[in-house]
C-alpha positions as CSV (number, residue, x, y, z in Angstrom):
1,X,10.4,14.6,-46.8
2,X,6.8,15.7,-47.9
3,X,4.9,17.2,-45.5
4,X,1.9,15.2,-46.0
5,X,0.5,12.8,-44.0
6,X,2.4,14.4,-40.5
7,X,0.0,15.1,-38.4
8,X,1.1,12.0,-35.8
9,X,4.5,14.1,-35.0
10,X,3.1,16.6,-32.9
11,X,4.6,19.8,-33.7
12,X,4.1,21.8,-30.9
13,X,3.0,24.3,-33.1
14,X,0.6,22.4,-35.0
15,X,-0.7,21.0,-31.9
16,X,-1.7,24.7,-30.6
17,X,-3.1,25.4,-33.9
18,X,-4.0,21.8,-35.3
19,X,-5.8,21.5,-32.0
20,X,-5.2,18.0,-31.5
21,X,-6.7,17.2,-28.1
22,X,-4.2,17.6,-25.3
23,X,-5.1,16.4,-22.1
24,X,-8.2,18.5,-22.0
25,X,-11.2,16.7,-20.5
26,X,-14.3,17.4,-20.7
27,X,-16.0,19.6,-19.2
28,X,-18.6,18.8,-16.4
29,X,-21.9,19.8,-16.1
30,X,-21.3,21.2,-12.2
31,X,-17.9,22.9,-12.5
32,X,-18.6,26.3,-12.2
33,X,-17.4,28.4,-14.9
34,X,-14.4,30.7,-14.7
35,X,-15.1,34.6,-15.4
36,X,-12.8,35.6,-17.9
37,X,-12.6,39.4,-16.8
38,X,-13.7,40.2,-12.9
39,X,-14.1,43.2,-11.3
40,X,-16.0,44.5,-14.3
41,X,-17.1,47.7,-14.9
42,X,-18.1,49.9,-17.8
43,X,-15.9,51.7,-20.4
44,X,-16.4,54.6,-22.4
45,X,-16.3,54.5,-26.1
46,X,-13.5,56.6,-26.8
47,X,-11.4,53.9,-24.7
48,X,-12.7,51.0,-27.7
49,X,-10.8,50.7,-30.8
50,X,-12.2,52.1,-34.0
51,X,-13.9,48.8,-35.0
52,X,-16.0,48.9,-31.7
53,X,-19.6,49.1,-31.3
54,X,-20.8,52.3,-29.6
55,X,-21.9,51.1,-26.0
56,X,-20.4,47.5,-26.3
57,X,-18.1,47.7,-24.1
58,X,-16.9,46.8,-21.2
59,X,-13.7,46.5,-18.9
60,X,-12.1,44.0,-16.1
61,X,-8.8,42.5,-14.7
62,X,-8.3,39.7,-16.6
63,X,-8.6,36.2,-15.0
64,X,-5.7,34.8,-14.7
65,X,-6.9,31.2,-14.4
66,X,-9.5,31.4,-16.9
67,X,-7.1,29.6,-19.9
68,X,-6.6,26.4,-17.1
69,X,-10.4,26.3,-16.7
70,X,-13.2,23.9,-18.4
71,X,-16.0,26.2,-18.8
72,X,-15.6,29.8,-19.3
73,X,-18.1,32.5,-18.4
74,X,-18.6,35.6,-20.5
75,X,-21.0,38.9,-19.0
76,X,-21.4,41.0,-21.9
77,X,-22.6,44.4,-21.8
78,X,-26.2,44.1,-22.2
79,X,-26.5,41.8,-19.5
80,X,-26.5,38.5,-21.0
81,X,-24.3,35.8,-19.8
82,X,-22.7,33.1,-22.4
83,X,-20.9,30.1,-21.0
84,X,-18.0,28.1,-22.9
85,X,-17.5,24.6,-22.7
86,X,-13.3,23.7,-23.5
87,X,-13.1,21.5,-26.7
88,X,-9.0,21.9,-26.6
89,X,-6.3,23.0,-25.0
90,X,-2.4,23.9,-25.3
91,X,0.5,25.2,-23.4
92,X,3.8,26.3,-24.7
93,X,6.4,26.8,-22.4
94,X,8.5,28.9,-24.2
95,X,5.9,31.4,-25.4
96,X,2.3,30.4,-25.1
97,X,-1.0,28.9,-24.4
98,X,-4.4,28.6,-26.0
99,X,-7.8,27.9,-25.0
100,X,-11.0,26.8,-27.9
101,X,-14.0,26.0,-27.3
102,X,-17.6,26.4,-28.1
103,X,-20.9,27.7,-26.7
104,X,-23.6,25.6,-24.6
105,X,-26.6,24.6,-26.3
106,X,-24.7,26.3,-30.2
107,X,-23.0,24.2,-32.4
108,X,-20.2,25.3,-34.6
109,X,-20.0,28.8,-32.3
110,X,-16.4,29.5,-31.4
111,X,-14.4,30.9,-28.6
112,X,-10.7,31.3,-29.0
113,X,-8.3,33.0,-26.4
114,X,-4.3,33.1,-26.4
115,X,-1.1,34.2,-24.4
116,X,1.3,35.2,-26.1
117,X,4.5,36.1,-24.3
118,X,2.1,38.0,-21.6
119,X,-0.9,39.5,-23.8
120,X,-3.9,37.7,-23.7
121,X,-5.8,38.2,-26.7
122,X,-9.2,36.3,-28.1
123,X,-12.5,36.5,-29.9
124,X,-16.0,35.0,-30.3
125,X,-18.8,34.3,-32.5
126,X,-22.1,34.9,-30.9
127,X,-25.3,34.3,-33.1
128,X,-24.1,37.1,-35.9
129,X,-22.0,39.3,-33.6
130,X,-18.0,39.1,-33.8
131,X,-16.8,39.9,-30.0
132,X,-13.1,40.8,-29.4
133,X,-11.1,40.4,-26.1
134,X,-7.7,42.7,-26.2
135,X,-5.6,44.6,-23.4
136,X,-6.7,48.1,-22.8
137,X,-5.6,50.8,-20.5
138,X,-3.9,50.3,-17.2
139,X,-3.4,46.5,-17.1
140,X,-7.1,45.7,-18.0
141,X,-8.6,44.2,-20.5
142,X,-11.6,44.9,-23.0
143,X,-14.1,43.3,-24.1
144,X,-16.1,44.8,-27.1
145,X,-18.6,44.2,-30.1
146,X,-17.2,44.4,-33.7
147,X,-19.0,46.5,-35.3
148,X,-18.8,45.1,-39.1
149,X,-19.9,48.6,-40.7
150,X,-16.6,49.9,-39.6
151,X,-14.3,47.3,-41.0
152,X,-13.1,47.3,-44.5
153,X,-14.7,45.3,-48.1
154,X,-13.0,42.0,-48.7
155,X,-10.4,42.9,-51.2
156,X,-10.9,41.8,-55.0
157,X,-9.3,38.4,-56.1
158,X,-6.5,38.2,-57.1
159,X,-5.0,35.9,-60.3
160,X,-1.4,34.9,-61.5
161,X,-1.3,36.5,-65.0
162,X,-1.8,33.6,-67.9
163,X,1.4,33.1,-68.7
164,X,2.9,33.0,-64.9
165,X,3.7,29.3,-65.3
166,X,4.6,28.8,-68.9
167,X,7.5,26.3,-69.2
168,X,7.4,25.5,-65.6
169,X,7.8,22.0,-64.8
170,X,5.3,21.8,-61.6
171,X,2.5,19.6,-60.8
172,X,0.5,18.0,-58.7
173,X,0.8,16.0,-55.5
174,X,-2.2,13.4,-56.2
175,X,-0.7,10.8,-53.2
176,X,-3.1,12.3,-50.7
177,X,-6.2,13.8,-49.2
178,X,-7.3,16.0,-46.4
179,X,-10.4,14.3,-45.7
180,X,-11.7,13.2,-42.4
181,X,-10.3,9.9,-41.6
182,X,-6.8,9.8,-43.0
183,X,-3.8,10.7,-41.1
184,X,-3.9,14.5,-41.8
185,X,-2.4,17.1,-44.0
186,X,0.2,19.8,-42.6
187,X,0.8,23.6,-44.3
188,X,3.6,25.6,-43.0
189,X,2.4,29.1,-42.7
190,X,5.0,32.0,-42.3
191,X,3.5,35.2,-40.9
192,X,4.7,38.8,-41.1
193,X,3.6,41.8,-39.1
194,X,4.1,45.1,-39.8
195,X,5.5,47.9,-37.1
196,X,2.1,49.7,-37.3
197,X,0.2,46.1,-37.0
198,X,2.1,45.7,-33.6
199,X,1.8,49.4,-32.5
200,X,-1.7,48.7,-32.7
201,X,-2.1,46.5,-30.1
202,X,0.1,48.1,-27.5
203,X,1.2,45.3,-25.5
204,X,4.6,43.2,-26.5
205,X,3.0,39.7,-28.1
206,X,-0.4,41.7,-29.3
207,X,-0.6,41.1,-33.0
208,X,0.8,37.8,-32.1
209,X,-1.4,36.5,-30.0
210,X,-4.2,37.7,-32.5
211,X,-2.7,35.7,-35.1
212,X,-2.9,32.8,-32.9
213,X,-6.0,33.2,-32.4
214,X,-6.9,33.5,-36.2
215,X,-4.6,30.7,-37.1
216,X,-6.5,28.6,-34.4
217,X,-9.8,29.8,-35.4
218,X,-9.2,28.8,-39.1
219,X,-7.9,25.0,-38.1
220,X,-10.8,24.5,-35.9
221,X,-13.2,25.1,-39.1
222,X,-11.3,22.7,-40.8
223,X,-12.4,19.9,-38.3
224,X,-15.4,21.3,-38.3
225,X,-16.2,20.8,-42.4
226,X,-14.8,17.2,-42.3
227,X,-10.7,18.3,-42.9
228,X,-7.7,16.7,-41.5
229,X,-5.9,19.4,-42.3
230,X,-3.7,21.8,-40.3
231,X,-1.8,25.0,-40.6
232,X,1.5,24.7,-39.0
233,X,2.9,27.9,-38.1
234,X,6.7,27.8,-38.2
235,X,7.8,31.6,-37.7
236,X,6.1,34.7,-36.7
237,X,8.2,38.2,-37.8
238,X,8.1,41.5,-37.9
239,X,8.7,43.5,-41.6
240,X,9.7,47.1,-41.7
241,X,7.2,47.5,-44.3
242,X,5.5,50.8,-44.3
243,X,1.9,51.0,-45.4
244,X,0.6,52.9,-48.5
245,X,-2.9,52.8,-47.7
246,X,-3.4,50.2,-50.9
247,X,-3.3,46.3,-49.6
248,X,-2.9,45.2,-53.3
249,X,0.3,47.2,-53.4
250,X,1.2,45.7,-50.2
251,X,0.4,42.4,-51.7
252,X,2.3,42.9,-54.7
253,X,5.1,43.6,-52.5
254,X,5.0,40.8,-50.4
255,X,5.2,38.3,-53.2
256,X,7.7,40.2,-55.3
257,X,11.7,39.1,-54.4
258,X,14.6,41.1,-55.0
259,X,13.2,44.7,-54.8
260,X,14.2,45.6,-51.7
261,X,10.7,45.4,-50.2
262,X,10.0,42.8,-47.7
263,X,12.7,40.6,-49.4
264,X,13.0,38.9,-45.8
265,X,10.0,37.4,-46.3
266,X,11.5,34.6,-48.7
267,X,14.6,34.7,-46.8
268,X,12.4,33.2,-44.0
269,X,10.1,31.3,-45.8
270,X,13.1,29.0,-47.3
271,X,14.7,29.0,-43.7
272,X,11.5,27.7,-42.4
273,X,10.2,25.8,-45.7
274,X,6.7,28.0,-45.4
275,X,4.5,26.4,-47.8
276,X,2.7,29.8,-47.3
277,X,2.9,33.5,-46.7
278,X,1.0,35.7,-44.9
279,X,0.9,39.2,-44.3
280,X,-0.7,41.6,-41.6
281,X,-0.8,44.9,-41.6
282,X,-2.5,48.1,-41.0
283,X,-4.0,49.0,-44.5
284,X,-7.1,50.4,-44.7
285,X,-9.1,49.6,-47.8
286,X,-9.5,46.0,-47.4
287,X,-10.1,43.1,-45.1
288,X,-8.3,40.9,-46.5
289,X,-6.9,40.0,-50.4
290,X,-4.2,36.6,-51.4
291,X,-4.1,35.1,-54.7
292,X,-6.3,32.4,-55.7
293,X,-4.8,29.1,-57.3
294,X,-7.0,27.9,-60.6
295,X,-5.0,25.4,-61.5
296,X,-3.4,22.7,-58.9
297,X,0.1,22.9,-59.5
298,X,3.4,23.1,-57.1
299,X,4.1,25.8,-59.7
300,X,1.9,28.2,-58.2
301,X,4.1,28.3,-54.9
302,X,5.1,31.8,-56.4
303,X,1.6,32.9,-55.6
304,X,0.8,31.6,-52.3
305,X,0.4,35.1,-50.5
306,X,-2.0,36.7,-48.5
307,X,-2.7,39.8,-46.8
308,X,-5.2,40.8,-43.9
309,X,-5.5,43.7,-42.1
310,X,-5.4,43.0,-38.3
311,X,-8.7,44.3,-37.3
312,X,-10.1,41.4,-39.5
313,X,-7.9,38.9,-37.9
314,X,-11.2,38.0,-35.5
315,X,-13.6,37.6,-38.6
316,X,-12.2,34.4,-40.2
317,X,-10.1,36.5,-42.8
318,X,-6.6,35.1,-42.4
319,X,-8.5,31.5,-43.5
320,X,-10.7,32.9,-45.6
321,X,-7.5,34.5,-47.6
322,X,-5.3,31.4,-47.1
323,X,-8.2,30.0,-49.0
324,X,-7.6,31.0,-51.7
325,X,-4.4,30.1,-52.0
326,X,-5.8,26.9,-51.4
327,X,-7.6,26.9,-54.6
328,X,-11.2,28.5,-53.4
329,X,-13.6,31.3,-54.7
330,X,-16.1,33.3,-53.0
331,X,-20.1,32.2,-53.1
332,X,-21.1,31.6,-56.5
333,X,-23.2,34.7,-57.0
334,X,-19.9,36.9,-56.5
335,X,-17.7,34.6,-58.4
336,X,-16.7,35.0,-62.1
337,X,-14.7,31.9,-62.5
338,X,-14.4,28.7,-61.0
339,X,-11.5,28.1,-58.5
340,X,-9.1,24.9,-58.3
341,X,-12.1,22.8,-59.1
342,X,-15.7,23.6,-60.8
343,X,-17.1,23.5,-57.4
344,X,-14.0,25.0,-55.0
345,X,-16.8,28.0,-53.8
346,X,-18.3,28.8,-50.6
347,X,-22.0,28.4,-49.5
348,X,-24.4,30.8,-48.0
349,X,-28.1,30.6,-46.9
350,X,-29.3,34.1,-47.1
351,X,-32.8,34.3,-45.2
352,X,-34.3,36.3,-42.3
353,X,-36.0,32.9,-40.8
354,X,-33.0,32.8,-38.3
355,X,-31.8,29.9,-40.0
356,X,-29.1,31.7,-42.5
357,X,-25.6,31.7,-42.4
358,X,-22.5,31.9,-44.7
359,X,-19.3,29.6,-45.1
360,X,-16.0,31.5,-44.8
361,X,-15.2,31.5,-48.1
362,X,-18.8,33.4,-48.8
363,X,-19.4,37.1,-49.2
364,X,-21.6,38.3,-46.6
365,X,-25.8,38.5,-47.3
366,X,-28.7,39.6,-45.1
367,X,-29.3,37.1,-42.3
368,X,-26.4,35.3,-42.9
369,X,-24.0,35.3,-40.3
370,X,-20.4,33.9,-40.6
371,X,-20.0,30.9,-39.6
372,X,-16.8,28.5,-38.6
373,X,-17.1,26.1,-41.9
374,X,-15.9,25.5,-44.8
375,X,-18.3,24.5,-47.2
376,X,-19.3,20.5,-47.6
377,X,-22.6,19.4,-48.3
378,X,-22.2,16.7,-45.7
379,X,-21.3,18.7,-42.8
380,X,-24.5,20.6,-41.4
381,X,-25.3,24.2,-39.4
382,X,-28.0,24.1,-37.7
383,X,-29.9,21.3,-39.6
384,X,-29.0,22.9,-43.3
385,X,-26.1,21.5,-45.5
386,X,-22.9,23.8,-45.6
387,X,-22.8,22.8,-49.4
388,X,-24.1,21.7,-52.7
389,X,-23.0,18.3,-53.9
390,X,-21.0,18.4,-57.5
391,X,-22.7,15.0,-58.4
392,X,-26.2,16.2,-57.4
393,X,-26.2,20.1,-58.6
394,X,-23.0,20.8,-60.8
395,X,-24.2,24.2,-61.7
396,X,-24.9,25.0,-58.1
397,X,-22.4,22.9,-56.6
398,X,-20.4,24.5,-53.6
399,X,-18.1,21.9,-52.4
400,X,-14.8,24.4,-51.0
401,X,-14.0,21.7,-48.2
402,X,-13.4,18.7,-50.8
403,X,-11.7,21.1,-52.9
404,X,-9.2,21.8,-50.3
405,X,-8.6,18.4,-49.2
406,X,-7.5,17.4,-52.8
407,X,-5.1,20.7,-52.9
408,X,-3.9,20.3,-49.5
409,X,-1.2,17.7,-50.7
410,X,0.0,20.2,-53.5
411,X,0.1,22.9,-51.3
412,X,1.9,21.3,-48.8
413,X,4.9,20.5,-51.1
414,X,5.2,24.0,-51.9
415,X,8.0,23.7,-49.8
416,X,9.9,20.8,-48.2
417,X,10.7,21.5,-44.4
418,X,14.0,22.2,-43.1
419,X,15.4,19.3,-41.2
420,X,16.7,16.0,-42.6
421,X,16.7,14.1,-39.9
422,X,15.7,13.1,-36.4
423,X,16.8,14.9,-33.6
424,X,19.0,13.4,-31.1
425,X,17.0,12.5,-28.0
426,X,16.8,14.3,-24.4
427,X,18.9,12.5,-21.6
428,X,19.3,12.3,-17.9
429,X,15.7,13.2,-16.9
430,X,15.0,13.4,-13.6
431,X,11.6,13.9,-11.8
432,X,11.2,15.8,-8.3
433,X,8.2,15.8,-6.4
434,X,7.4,19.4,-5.4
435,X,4.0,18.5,-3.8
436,X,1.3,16.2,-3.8
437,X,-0.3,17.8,-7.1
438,X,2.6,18.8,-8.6
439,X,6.1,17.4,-10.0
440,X,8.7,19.2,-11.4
441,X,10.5,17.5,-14.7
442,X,14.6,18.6,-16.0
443,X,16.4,17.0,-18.8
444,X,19.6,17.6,-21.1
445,X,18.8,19.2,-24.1
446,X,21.6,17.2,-26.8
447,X,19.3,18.3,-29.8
448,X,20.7,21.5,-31.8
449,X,18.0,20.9,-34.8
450,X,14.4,19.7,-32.5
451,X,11.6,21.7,-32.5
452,X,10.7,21.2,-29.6
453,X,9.9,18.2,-27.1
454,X,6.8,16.0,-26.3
455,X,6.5,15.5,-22.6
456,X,4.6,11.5,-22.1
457,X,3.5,10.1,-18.8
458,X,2.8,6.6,-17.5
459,X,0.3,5.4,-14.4
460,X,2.0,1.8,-14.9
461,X,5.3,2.4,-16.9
462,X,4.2,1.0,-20.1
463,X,1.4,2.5,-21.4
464,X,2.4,6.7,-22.1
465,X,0.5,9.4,-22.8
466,X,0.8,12.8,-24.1
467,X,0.6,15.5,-21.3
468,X,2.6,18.3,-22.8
469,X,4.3,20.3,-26.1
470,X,6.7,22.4,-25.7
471,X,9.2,24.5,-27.9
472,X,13.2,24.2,-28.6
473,X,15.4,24.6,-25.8
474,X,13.3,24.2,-23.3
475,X,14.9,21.4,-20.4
476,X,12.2,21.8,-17.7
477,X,8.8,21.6,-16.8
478,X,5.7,21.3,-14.2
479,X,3.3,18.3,-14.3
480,X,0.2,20.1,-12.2
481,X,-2.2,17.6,-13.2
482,X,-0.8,14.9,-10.7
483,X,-2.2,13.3,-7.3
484,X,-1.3,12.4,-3.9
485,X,0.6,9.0,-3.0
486,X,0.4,8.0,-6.6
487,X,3.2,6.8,-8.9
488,X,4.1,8.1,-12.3
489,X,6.7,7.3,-14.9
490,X,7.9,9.8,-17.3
491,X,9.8,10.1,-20.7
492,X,10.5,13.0,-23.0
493,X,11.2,13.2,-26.7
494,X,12.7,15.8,-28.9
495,X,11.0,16.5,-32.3
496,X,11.4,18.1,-35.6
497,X,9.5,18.4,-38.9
498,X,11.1,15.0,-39.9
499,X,9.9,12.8,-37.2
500,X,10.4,12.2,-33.3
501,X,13.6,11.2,-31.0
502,X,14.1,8.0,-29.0
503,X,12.5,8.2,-25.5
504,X,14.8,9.6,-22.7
505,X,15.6,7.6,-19.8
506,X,12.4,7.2,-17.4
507,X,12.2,8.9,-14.5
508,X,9.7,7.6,-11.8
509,X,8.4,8.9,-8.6
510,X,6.3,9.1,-5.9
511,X,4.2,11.7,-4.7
512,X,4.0,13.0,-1.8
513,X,0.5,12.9,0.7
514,X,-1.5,16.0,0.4
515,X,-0.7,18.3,3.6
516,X,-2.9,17.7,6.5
517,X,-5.9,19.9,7.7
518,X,-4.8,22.4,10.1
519,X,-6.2,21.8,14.0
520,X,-8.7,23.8,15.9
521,X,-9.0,25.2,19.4
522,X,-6.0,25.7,20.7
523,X,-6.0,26.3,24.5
524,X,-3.1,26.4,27.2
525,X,-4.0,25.4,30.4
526,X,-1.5,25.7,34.0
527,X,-1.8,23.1,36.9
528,X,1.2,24.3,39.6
529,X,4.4,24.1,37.4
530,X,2.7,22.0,34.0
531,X,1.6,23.8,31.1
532,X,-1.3,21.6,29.4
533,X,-1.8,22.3,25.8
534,X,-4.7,21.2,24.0
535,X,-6.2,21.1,20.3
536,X,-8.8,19.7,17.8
537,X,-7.5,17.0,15.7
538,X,-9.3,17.6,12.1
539,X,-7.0,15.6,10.1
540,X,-6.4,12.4,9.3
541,X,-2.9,11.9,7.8
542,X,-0.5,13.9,10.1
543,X,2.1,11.9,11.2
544,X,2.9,14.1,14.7
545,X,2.3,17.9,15.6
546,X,4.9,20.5,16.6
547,X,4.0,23.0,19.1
548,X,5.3,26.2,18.7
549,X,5.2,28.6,22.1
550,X,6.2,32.4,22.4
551,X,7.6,33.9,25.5
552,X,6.7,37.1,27.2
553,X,9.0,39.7,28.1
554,X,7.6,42.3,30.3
555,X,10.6,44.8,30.4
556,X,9.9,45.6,26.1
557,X,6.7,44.2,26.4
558,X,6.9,42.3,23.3
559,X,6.5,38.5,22.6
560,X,9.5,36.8,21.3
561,X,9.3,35.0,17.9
562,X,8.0,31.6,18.1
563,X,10.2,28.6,18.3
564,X,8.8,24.9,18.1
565,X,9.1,23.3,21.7
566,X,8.0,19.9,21.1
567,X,5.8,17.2,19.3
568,X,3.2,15.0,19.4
569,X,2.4,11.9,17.9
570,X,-0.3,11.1,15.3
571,X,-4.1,11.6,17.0
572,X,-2.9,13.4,20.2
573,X,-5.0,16.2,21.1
574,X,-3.0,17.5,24.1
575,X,1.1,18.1,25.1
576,X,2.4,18.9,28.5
577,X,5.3,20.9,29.2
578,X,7.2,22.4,32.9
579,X,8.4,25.3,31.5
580,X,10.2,28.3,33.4
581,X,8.8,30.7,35.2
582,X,7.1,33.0,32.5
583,X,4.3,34.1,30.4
584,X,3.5,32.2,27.0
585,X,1.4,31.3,24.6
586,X,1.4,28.3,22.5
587,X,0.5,27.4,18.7
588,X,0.1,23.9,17.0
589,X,0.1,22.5,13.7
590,X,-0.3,19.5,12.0
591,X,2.5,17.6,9.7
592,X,3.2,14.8,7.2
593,X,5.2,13.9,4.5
594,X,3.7,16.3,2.4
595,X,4.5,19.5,4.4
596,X,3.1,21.4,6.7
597,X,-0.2,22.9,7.7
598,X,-1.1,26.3,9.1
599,X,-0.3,27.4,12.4
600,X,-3.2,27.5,14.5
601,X,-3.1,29.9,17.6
602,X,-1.8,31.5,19.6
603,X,-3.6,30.5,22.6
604,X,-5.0,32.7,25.7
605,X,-1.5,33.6,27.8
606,X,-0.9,31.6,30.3
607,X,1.3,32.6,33.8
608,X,3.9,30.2,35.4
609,X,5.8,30.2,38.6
610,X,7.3,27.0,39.2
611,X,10.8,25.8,38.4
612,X,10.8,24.7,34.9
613,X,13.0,22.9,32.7
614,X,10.8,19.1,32.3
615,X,10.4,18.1,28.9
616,X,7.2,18.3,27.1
617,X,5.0,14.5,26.4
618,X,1.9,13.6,25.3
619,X,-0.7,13.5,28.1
């Protein structure tokens, strides 16, 4: 089937970088935010990759619930403190999770962070400054400046020769646009890594997280200029390819098929139906450099490469590359020729007023920082257009968003996705409460061609929601976002790039009552042969207490292990017992369907000499 118009199947994938909205809501004003790193301290430069700022740094544990929190709080070097509000949210079970959102009080800033199979990678746009967040030494993590003087040029562009399509029988796909509104356009991207890309970053999952995050970064602008459009990653890889120091070579390579070089990459891309290819890698000269498409055709799938070099990854690169492909040019005053249409360029507004900025598809100019859009001369930064209309200002027009909306179809049919058909759908789900805020989901995978499954959740068991994506294989998971004594209905499909499954069976269930507050003051009191135990009830949903006593024995001198003696019922605040003659010391705790609190004790010892042996009772 085309892959245009897909956006309502969910792929997991696309959902983490489509970022459709996932269950994430918003965030309010007296949450406080979550640090990011604690237990911060500083770092010395030669600790900071090469593409740090001198004295930008700084090191901390990372937070390991900061990617489940609504805000986020960042304490940079200097001093200053930037919060993050959450805009989206994913998790994948099998191998991920991802966090965007956007500065308080700065529109169109950016803050991306992802897990990927452990490493925790991110970055963020702050006025003109590119931040990066990576693993360091010893299990902590950095946080740094880019320092843009140290990074590579922007590679040249790059053109199929004249007569790379004659006689081919391509065309266009003129059945749909990518503009806000309409159902959405998808664009399978395969990416390849190189060994030195992924030695780079230490950690297993290190270039991949950052290509996440770039992937992420570039579908979030596309939202931002008006676009529903989304790149779909379908398969990350590593390539034995070995750097030459020349990223047009490595280009070059990457595109060419049967030379021995990187042939895997159109192996995969046919496996996985990539409408695009994408390279990362550890070349030197350039940030980034992909072939630009002139003239809208299916025939140019031949040409729909890219290359950036992973230390641009944070700057927008990857997009502004895949842009190209896309059918875009640079800014006007640095481009010779017109794209896919006479106005598929970027936009910049270069002036020192503090109200410049630059499109990513623009070269950079003084007081022009990048910014997270495409551009669109209805979309605006700050109170300034992102564009110049074609209709208004032809020989000024900068229009790169409506460009790629009327490519995105053609580019999309590049290649046609693997499946042909539904998958078959998950069966014998079954739903365990764990606790009050959390229940635990398992189901029979009968799928060998899904994706992955769509987890859906009902409050009344007919109207379902979305609560989770996750990838193939996968027969389990944890609904956290539950609450006590409530019940919920759940379903779970199976997916692939041609559509969804039937609904599973529904599994309903209860939850359980949150635990009850532990009580306070426990005393032990004798009177002749009784044992009087006494508390302070500070709950109200236990259903009884247990009482819990440990015995004395003076030849070791040691107390014995404590073993529950008796109960009480709900609202008691005392228990009486004839023990034997002995030395105790008694404990209590609270209970109720949903577990158990803390013991509470022990109390003061307390002597007996009587006979012993009555049962304990409420007094």
């Amino acid at each position: 089937m085309k892959k245009t118009n897909r956006l309502h199947l969910f792929h997991p994938f696309l959902l983490l970088l489509g970022w459709l909205a996932l269950g994430a809501a918003p965030a309010l004003a007296g949450d406080p935010p979550a640090e990011i790193l604690i237990r911060r301290g500083a770092v010395a430069d030669h600790e900071l990759p090469p593409q740090a700022a001198r004295g930008s740094g700084i090191a901390g544990d990372l937070n390991a619930a900061a990617l489940s929190a609504l805000r986020l709080r960042l304490d940079l070097a200097d001093g200053r403190v930037l919060v993050a509000e959450r805009q989206r949210e994913l998790r994948d079970a099998r191998r991920g999770e991802a966090w965007v959102g956007a500065f308080q009080h700065a529109p169109g800033s950016l803050l991306v962070l992802s897990r990927w199979q452990g490493a925790v990678t991110g970055f963020f746009h702050e006025g003109a400054d590119v931040y990066e967040i990576a693993p360091g030494r010893g299990g902590r993590h950095l946080l740094y400046r880019v320092d843009e003087s140290r990074l590579p040029p922007v590679g040249p562009l790059q053109f199929p020769p004249p007569d790379a399509f004659a006689g081919d029988d391509g065309g266009t796909v003129p059945d749909a646009t990518a503009t806000a509104g309409g159902d959405g356009i998808v664009q399978d991207l395969l990416v390849l890594y190189t060994p030195a890309a992924r030695t780079r970053y230490q950690s297993s999952g290190g270039v991949e997280s950052r290509i996440v995050s770039a992937i992420a970064a570039a579908n979030q602008a596309y939202a931002n200029s008006g676009l529903a459009l989304s790149l779909n990653l379908v398969h990350m890889a590593e390539t034995q390819y070995v750097e030459t120091g020349d990223m047009s070579q490595a280009l070059s390579a990457l595109r060419q098929n049967g030379d021995g070089v990187m042939d895997e990459a159109h192996a995969l891309r046919d496996q996985y139906g990539a409408d695009l290819v994408a390279l990362v890698d550890e070349d030197g000269n350039y940030c980034g450099i992909g072939y630009v498409m002139t003239s809208v055709s299916t025939s140019f799938a031949g040409y729909a490469f890219s290359v950036t070099a992973s230390n641009c990854l944070s700057g927008q690169t990857l997009a502004h590359e895949v842009g190209h492909n896309q059918g875009n040019m640079h800014n006007r005053e640095d481009s010779s020729n017109a794209g896919a249409y006479p106005y598929s360029y970027g936009y910049r507004r270069c002036v020192t007023d503090g109200t410049g900025f630059r499109t990513v598809m623009s070269y950079s100019c003084t007081g022009a920082p990048r910014v997270n859009y495409f551009a669109n001369p209805n979309v605006y930064y700050n109170g300034y257009a992102t564009g110049i209309s074609y209709e208004l200002d032809p020989a000024n027009s900068a229009e790169a968003a409506r460009s790629m909306g009327n490519t995105a179809a053609t580019v999309a049919a590049f290649r046609q996705g693997a499946a042909t058909e539904v998958p078959v759908a998950p069966s014998a789900l079954a739903a365990t409460p764990v606790s009050a805020a959390r229940v635990d989901l398992q189901w029979s995978d009968n799928s060998s061609t899904e994706t992955g499954f769509i987890v859906e959740r009902s409050g009344n068991g007919v109207d379902y929601s979305q609560i989770a994506a996750l990838g193939a294989n996968v027969t389990g998971y944890s609904d956290n976002g539950v609450t006590a004594l409530t019940n919920y209905w759940y379903r779970v499909r199976a997916w692939n790039s041609v559509g969804n499954s039937a609904p599973s069976n529904v599994a309903t269930v209860t939850t359980p009552d949150l635990p009850p507050a532990a009580p306070a003051n426990v005393t032990a009191a004798v009177a002749g042969a009784q044992v009087t135990v006494g508390w302070s009830d500070l709950s109200g949903n236990e259903t009884r207490f247990e009482i819990g006593r440990e015995s004395y024995n003076s030849k070791n001198r040691r107390w014995s292990s404590m073993t529950v003696v008796g109960t009480a019922a709900a609202n008691a605040t005392s228990w009486v017992e004839s023990p034997a003659s002995g030395t105790y010391r008694y404990s209590v705790r609270a209970v109720n369907g949903g577990g158990s609190s803390a013991w509470v004790g022990p109390s003061a010892a307390v002597t007996v000499a009587g006979s012993g042996g009555g049962k304990g009772r409420n007094k």
